[in-house]
PDB file of N, CA, C and O in Angstrom:
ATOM      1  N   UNK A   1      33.417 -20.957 126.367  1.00  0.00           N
ATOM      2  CA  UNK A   1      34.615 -21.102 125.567  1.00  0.00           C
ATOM      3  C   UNK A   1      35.281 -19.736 125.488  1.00  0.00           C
ATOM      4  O   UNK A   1      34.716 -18.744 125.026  1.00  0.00           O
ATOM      5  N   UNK A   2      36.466 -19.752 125.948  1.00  0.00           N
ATOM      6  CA  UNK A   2      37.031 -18.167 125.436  1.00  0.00           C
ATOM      7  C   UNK A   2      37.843 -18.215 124.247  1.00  0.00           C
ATOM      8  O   UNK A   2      38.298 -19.145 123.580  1.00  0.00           O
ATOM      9  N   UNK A   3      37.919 -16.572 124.137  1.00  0.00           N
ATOM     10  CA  UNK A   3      38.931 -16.433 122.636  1.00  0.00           C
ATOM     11  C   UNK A   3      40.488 -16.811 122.887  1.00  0.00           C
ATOM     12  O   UNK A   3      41.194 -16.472 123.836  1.00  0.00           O
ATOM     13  N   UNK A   4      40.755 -17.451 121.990  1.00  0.00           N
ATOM     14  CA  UNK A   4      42.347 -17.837 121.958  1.00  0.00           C
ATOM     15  C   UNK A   4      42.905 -17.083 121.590  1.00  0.00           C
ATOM     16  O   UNK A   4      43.956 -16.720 122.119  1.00  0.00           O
ATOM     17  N   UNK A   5      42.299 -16.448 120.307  1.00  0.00           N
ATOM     18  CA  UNK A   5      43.125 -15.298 119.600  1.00  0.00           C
ATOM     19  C   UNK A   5      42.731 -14.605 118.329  1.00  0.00           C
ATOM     20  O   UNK A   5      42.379 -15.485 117.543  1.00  0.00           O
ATOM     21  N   UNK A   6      42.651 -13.628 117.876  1.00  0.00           N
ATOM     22  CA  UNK A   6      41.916 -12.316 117.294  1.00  0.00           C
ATOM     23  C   UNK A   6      42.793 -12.683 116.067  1.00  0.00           C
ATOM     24  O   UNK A   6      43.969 -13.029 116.177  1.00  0.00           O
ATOM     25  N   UNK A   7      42.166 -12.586 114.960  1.00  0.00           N
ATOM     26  CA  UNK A   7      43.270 -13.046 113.711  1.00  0.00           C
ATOM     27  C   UNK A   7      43.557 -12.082 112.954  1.00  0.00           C
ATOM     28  O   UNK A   7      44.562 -11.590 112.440  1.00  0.00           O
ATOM     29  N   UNK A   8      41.682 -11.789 113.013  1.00  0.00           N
ATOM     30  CA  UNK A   8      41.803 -10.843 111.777  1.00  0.00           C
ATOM     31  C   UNK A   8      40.376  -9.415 112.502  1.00  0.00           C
ATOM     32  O   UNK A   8      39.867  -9.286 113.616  1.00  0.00           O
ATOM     33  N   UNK A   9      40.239  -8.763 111.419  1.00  0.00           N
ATOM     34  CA  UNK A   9      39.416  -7.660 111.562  1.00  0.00           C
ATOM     35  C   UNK A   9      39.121  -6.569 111.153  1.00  0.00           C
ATOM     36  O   UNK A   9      40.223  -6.043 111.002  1.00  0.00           O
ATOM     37  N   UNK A  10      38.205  -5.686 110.795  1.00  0.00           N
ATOM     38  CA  UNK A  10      37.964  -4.696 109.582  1.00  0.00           C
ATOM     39  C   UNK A  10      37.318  -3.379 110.230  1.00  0.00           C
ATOM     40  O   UNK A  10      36.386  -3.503 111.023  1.00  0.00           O
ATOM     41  N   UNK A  11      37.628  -2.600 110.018  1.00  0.00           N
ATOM     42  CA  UNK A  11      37.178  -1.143 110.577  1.00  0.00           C
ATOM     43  C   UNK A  11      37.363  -0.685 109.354  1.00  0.00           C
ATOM     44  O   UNK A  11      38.097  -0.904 108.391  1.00  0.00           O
ATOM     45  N   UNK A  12      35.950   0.452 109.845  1.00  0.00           N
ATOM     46  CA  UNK A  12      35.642   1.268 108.487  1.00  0.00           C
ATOM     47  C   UNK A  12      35.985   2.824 109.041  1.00  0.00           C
ATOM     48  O   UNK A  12      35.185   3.741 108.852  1.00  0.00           O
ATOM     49  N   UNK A  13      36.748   2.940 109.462  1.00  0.00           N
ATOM     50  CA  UNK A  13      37.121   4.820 109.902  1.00  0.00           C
ATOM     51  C   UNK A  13      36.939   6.119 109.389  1.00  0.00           C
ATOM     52  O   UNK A  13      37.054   5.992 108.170  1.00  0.00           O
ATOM     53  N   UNK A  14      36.702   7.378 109.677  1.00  0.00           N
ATOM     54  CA  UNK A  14      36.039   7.997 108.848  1.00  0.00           C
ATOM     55  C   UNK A  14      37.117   8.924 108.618  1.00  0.00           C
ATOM     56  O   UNK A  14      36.993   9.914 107.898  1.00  0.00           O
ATOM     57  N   UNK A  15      38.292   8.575 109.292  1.00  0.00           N
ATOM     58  CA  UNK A  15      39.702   9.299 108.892  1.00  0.00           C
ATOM     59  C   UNK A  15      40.623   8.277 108.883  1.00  0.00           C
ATOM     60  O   UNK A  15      41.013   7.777 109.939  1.00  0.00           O
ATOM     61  N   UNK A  16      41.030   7.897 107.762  1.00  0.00           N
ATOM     62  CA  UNK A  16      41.571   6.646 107.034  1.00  0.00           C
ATOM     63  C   UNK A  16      43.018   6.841 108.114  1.00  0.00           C
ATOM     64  O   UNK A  16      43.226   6.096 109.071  1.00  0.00           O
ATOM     65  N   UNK A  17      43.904   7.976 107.724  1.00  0.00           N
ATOM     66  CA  UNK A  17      45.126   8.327 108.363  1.00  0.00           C
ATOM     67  C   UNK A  17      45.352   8.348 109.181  1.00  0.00           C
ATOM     68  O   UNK A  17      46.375   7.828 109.627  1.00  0.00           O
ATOM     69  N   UNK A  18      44.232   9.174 110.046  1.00  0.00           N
ATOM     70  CA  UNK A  18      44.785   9.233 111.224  1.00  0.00           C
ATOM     71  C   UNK A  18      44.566   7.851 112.453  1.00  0.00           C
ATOM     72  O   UNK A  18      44.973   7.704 113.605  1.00  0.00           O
ATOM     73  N   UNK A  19      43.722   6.994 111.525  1.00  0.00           N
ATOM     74  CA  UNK A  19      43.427   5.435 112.070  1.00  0.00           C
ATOM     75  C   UNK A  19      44.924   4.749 112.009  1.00  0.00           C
ATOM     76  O   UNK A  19      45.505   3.926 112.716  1.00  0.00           O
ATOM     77  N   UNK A  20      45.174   5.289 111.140  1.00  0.00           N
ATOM     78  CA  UNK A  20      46.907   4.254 110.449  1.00  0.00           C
ATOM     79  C   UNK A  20      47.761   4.904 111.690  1.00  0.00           C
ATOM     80  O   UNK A  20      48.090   4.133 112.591  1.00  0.00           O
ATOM     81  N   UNK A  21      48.224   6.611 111.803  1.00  0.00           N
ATOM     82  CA  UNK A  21      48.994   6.908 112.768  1.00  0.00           C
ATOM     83  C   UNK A  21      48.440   6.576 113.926  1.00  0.00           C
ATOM     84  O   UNK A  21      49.453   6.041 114.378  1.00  0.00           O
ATOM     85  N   UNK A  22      47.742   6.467 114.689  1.00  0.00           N
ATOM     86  CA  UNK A  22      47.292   5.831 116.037  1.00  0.00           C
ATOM     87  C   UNK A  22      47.864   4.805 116.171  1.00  0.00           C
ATOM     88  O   UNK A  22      48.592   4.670 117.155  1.00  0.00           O
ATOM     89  N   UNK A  23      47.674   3.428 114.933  1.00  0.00           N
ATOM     90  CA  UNK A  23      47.705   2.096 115.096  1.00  0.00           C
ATOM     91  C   UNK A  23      49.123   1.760 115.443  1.00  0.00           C
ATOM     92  O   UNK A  23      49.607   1.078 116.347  1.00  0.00           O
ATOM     93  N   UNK A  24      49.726   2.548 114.298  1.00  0.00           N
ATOM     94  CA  UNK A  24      51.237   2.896 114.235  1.00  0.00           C
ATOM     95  C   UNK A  24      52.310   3.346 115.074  1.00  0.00           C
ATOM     96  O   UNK A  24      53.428   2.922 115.365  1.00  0.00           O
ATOM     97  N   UNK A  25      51.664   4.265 115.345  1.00  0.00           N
ATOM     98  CA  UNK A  25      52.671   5.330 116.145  1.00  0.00           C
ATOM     99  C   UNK A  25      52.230   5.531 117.514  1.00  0.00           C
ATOM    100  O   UNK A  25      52.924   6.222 118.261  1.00  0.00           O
ATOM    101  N   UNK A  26      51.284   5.068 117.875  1.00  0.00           N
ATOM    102  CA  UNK A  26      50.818   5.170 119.377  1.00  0.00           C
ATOM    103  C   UNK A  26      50.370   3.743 119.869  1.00  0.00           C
ATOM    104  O   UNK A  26      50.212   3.670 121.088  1.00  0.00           O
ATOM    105  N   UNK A  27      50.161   2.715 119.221  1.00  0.00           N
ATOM    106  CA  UNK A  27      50.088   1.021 119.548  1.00  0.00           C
ATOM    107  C   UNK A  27      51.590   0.872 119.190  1.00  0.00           C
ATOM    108  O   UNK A  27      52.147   0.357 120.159  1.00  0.00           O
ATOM    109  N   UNK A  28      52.498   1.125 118.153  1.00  0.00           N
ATOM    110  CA  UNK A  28      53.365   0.867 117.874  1.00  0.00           C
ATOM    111  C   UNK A  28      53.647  -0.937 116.607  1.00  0.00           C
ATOM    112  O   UNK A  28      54.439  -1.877 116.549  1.00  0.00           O
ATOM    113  N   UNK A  29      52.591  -0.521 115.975  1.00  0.00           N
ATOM    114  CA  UNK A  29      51.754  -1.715 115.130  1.00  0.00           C
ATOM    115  C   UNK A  29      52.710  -1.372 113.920  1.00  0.00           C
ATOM    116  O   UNK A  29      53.196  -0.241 113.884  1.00  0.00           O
ATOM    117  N   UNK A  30      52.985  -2.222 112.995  1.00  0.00           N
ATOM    118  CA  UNK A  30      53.293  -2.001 111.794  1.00  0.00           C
ATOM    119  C   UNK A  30      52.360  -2.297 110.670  1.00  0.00           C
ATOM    120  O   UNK A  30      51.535  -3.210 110.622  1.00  0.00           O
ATOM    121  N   UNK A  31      52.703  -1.074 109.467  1.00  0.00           N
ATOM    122  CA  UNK A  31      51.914  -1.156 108.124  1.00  0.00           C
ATOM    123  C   UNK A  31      52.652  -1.813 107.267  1.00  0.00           C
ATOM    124  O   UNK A  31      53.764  -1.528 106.823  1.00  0.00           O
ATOM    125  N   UNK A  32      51.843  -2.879 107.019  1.00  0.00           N
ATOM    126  CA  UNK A  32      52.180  -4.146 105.999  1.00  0.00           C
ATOM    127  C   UNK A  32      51.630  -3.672 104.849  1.00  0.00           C
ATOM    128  O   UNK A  32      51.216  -2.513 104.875  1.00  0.00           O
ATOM    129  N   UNK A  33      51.489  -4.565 103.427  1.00  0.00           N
ATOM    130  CA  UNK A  33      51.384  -4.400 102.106  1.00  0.00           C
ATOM    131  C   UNK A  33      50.049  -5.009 102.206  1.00  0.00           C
ATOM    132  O   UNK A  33      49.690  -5.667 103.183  1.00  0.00           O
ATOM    133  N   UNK A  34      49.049  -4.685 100.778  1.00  0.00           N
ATOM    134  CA  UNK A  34      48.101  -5.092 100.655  1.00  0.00           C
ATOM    135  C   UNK A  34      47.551  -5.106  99.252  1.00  0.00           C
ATOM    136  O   UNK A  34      47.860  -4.101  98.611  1.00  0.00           O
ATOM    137  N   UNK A  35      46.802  -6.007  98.603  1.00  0.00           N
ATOM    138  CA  UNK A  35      46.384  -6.143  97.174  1.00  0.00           C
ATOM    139  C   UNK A  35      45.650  -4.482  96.845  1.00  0.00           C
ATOM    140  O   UNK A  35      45.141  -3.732  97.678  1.00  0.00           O
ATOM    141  N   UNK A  36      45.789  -4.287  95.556  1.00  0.00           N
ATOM    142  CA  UNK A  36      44.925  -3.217  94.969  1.00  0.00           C
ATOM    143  C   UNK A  36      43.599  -3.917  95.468  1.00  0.00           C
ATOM    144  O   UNK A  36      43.547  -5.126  95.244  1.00  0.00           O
ATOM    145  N   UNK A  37      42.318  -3.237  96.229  1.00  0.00           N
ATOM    146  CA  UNK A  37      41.326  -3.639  96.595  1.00  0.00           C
ATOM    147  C   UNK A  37      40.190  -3.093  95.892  1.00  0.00           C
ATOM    148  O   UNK A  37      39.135  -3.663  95.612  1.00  0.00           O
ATOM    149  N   UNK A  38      40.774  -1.177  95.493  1.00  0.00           N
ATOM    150  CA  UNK A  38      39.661  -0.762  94.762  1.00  0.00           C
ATOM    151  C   UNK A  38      39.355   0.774  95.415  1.00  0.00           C
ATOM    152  O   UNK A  38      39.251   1.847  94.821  1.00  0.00           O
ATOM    153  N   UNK A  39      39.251   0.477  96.844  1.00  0.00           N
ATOM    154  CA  UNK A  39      39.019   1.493  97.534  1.00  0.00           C
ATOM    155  C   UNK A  39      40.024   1.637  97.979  1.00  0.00           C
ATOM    156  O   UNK A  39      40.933   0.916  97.565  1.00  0.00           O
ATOM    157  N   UNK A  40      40.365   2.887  99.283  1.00  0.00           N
ATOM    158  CA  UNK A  40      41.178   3.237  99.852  1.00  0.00           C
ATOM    159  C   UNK A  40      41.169   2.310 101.241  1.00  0.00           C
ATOM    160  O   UNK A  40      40.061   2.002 101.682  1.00  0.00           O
ATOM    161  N   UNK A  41      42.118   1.947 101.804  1.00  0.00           N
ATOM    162  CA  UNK A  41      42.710   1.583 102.977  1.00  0.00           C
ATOM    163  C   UNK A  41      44.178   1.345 103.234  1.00  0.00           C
ATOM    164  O   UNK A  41      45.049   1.659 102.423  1.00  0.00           O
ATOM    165  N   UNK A  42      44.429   0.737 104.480  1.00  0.00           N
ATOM    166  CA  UNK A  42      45.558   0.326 104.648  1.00  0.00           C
ATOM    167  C   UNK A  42      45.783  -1.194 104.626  1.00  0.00           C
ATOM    168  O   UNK A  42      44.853  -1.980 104.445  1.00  0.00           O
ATOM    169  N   UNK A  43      47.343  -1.660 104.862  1.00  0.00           N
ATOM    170  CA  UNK A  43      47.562  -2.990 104.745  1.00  0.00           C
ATOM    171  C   UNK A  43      47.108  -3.587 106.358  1.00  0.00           C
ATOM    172  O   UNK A  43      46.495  -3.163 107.338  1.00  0.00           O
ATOM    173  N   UNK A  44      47.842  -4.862 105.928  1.00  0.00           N
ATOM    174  CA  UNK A  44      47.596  -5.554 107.390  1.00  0.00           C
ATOM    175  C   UNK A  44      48.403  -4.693 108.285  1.00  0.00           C
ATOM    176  O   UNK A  44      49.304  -4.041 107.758  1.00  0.00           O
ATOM    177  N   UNK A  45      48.228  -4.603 109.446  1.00  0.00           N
ATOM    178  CA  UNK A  45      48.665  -3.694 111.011  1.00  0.00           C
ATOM    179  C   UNK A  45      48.878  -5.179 112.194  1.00  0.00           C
ATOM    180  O   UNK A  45      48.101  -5.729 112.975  1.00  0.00           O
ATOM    181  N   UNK A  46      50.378  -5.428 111.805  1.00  0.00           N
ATOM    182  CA  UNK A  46      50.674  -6.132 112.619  1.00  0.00           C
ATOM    183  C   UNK A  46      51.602  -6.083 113.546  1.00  0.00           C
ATOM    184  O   UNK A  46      52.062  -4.948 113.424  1.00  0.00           O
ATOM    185  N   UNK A  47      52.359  -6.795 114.694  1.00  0.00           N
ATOM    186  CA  UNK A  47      52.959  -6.764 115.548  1.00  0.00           C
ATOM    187  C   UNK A  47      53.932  -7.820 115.567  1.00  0.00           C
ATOM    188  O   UNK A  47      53.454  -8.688 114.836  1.00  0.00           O
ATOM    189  N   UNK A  48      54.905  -8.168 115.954  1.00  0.00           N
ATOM    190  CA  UNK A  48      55.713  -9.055 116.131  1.00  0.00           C
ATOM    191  C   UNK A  48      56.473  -9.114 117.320  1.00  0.00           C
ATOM    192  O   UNK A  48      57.498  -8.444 117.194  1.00  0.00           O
ATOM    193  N   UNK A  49      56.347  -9.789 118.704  1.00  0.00           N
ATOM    194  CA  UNK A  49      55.310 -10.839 118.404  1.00  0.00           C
ATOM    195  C   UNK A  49      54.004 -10.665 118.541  1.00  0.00           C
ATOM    196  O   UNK A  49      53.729  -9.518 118.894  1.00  0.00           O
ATOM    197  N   UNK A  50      53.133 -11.335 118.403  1.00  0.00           N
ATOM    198  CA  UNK A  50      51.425 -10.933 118.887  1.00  0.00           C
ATOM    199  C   UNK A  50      51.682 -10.246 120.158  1.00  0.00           C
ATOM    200  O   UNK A  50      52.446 -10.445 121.103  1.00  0.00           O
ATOM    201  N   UNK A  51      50.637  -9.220 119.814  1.00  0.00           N
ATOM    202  CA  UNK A  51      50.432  -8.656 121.506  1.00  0.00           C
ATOM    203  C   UNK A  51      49.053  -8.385 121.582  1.00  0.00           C
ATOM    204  O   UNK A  51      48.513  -7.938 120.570  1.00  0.00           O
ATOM    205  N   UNK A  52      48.386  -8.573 122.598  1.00  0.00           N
ATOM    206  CA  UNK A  52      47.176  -8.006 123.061  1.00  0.00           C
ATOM    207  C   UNK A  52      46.734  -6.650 122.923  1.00  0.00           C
ATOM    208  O   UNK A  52      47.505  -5.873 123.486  1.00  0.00           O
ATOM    209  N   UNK A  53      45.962  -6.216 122.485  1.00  0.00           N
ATOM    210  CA  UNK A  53      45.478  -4.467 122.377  1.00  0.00           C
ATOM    211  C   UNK A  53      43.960  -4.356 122.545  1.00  0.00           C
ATOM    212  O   UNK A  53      43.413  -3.254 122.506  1.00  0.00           O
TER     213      UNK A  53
END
C-alpha cells in the first residue's frame, strides 16, 4: 500500500528558529497560528497547494 499523503507531523528541534526559517524561507512553507500549548513552538507550516518535500 503506498502513502497518499503526509497530513500531519511533529519534530522536536534543538533550534526552534532556525527550524521555522529553513521551513519558511528556504522550502518556502508558511507559518500558520497555533493554540497556547504551553511550551514553545511554531504553528502549522503549510503550503498552498500541497507540495511534496
Amino acid at each position: 500500500m503506498g502513502l497518499g499523503a503526509l497530513q500531519h507531523f511533529t519534530i522536536e528541534p534543538s533550534d526552534l528558529e532556525r527550524s521555522k526559517d529553513f521551513y519558511c524561507d528556504v522550502l518556502g512553507l508558511e507559518n500558520g497560528d497555533r493554540p497556547p500549548l504551553g511550551f514553545p513552538a511554531i504553528g502549522s507550516i503549510s503550503a498552498a497547494p500541497p507540495q511534496c518535500i
